[in-house]
SELUMMI-820101 format. One line per 8 residues: number of its first residue (from 1); their letters; for each residue x, y, z of C-alpha. Coordinates in nm, 3 decimals, padded with zeros to 5 digits, m for minus. Layout:
NUM	a	X/Y/Z ~ ...
***
This chain:
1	xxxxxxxx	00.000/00.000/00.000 ~ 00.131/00.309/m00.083 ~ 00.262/00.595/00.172 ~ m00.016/00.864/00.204 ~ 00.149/01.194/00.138 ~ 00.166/01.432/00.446 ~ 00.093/01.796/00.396 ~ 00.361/02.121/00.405
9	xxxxxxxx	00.205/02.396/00.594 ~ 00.404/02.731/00.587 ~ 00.382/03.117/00.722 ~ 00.469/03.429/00.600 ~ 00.445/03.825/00.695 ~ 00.628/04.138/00.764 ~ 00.868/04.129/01.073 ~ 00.645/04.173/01.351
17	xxxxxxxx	00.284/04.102/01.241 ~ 00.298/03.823/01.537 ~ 00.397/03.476/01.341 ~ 00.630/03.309/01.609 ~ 00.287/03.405/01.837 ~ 00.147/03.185/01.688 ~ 00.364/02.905/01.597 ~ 00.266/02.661/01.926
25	xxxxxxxx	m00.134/02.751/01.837 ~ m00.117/02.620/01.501 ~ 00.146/02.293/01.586 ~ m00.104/02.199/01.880 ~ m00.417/02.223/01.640 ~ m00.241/02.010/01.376 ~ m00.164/01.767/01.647 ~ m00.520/01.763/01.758
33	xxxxxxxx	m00.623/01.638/01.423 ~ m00.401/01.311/01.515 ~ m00.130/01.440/01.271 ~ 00.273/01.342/01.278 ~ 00.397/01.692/01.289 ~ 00.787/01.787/01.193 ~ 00.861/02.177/01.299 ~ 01.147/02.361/01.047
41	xxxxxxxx	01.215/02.719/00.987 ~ 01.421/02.918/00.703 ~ 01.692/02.983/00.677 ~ 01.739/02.721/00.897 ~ 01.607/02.407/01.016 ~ 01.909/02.193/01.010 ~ 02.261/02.238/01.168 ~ 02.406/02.376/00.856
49	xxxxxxxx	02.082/02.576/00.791 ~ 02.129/02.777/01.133 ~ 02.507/02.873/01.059 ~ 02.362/03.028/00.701 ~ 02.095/03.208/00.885 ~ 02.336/03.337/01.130 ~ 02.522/03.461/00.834 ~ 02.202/03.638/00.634
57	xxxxxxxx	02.031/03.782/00.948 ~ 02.370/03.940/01.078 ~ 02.640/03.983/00.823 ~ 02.668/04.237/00.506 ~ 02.668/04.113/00.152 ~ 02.547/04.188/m00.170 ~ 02.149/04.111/m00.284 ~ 02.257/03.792/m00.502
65	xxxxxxxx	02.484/03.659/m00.213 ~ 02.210/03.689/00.015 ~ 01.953/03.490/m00.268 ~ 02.182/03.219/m00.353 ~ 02.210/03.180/00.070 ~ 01.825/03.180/00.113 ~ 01.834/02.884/m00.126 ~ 02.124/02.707/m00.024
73	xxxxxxxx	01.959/02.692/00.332 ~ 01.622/02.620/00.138 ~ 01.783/02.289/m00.075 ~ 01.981/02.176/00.301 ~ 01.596/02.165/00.500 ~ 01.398/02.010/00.185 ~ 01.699/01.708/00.162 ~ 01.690/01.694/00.563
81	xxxxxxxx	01.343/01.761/00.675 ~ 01.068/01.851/00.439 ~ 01.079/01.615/00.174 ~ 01.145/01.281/00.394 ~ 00.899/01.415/00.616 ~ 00.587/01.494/00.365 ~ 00.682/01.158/00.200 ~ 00.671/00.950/00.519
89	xxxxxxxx	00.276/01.094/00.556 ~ 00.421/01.349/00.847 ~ 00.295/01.737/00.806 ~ 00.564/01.960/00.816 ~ 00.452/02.346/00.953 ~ 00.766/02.586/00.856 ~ 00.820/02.919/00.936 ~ 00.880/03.104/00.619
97	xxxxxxxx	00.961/02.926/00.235 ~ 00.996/03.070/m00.080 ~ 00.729/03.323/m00.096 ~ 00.938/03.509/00.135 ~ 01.254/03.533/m00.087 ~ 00.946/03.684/m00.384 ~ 00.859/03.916/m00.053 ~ 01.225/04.016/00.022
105	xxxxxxxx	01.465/03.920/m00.223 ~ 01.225/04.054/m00.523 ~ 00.999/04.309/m00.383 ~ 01.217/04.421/m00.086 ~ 01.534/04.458/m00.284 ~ 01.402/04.483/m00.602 ~ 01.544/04.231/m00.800 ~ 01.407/04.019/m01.092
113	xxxxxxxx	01.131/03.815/m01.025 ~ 01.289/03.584/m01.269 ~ 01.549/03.495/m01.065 ~ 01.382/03.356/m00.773 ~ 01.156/03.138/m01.062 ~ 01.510/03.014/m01.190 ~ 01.581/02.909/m00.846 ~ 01.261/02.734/m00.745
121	xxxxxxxx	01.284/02.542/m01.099 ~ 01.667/02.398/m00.959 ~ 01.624/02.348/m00.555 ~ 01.239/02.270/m00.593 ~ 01.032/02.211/m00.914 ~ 00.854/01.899/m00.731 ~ 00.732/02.075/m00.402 ~ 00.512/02.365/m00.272
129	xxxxxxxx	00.350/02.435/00.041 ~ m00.031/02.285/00.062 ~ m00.096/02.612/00.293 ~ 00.071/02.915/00.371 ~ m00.094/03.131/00.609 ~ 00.007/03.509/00.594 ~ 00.024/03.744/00.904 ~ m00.121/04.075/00.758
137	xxxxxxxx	m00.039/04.377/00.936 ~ 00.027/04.719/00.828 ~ 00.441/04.803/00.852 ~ 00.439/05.096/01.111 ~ 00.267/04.871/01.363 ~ 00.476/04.600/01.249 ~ 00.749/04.805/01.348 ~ 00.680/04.920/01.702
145	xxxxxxxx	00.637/04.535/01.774 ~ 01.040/04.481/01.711 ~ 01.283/04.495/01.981 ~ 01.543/04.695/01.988 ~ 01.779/04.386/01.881 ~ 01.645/04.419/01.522 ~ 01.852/04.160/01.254 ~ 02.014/04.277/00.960
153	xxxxxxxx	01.592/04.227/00.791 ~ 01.435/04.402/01.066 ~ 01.626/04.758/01.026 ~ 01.539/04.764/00.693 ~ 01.371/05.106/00.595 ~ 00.964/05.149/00.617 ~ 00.982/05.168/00.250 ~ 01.144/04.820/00.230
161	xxxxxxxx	00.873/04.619/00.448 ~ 00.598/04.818/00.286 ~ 00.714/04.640/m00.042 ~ 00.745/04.315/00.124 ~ 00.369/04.340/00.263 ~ 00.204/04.441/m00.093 ~ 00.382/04.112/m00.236 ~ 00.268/03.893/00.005
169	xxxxxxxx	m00.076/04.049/m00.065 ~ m00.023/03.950/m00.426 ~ 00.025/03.653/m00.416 ~ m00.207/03.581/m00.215 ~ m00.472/03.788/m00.449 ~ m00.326/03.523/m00.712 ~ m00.326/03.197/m00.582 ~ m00.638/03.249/m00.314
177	xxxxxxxx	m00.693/02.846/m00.286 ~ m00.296/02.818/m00.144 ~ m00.334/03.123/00.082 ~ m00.484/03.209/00.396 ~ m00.460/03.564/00.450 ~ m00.472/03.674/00.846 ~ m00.547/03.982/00.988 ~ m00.288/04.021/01.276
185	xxxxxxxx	m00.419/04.343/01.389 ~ m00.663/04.121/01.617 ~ m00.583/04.023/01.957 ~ m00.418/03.735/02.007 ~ m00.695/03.508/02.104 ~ m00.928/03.593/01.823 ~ m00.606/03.484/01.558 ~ m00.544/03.156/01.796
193	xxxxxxxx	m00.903/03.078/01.793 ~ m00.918/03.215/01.367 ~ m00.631/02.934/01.334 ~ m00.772/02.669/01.541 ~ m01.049/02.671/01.300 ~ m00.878/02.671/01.027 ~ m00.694/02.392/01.063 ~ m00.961/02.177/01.251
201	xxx	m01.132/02.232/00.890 ~ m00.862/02.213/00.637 ~ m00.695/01.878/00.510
***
């Protein structure tokens, strides 16, 4: 009998709109629904993932460094974790994928489009998330939200994240059937409880 294919959840949004808030409501609903859940994050997610991220979150470099990076990290969690995961029936829930180098890479720096396509068709032609949810929130309250120990991402000008924000409205506008747009203005309980649904009712 064949393996039934697990699902790949992800989440996106502006630094700030409340994600990692959020992370523990939406791994305990999955588990609720009797689901093998596998936890990643990008960059990141495996041991040589983490010393990349430390890299791109912290250290100057030019706009293509800092794509090819993303995806080196991205290819390094899909061998490790994603792909073995999804395939063994497990779902995997992980913060951030490849929307957010279209967010930041392409609408935060302003670089070709095209290149993050030429990417995804090398490290991943085969996979995309099932789900992403998106953390909506406008930038300046996104913003005050940050500590003061921003990352080399979270100092970026207003102009920068208000880019980042209209892309990941895009593509959401796009693909509505992939996306699950949130509205993280709420307090915290109404999103929890917003999620809780959501997942109780999506497979």
């Amino acid at each position: 009998m064949e393996q039934e294919r697990g699902r790949f959840i992800t989440l996106e949004g502006v630094d700030g709109a409340g994600k990692s808030t959020q992370i523990p409501v939406i791994a305990e609903a999955i588990q609720q629904k009797g689901k093998n859940l596998v936890m990643t994050r990008e960059p990141g997610g495996t041991e040589l993932g983490e010393k990349i991220r430390s890299l791109l979150l912290n250290d100057p470099m030019s706009v293509k460094c800092e794509m090819l990076l993303m995806f080196a990290s991205r290819e390094q969690n899909l061998s490790e974790v994603i792909r073995p995961a999804v395939e063994s029936g497990k779902w995997v829930l992980c913060d951030r994928f490849t929307d957010a180098s279209y967010a930041y890479q392409c609408a935060g720096r302003m670089q070709p489009k095209e290149y993050v396509d030429t990417l995804v068709r090398f490290v991943h032609p085969d996979i995309e998330p099932d789900l992403t949810i998106i953390f909506d929130l406008n930038v300046e309250e996104a913003s005050k939200r940050l500590g003061n120990n921003a990352d080399r991402f979270e100092s970026e000008e207003i102009s920068f994240h208000k880019r980042v924000r209209e892309e990941y409205l895009r593509l959401a506008r796009e693909n509505p059937n992939r996306y699950f747009v949130v509205d993280a203005s709420q307090p915290i309980e109404v999103i929890s409880e917003l999620l809780r649904r959501k997942i109780a009712s999506w497979d």
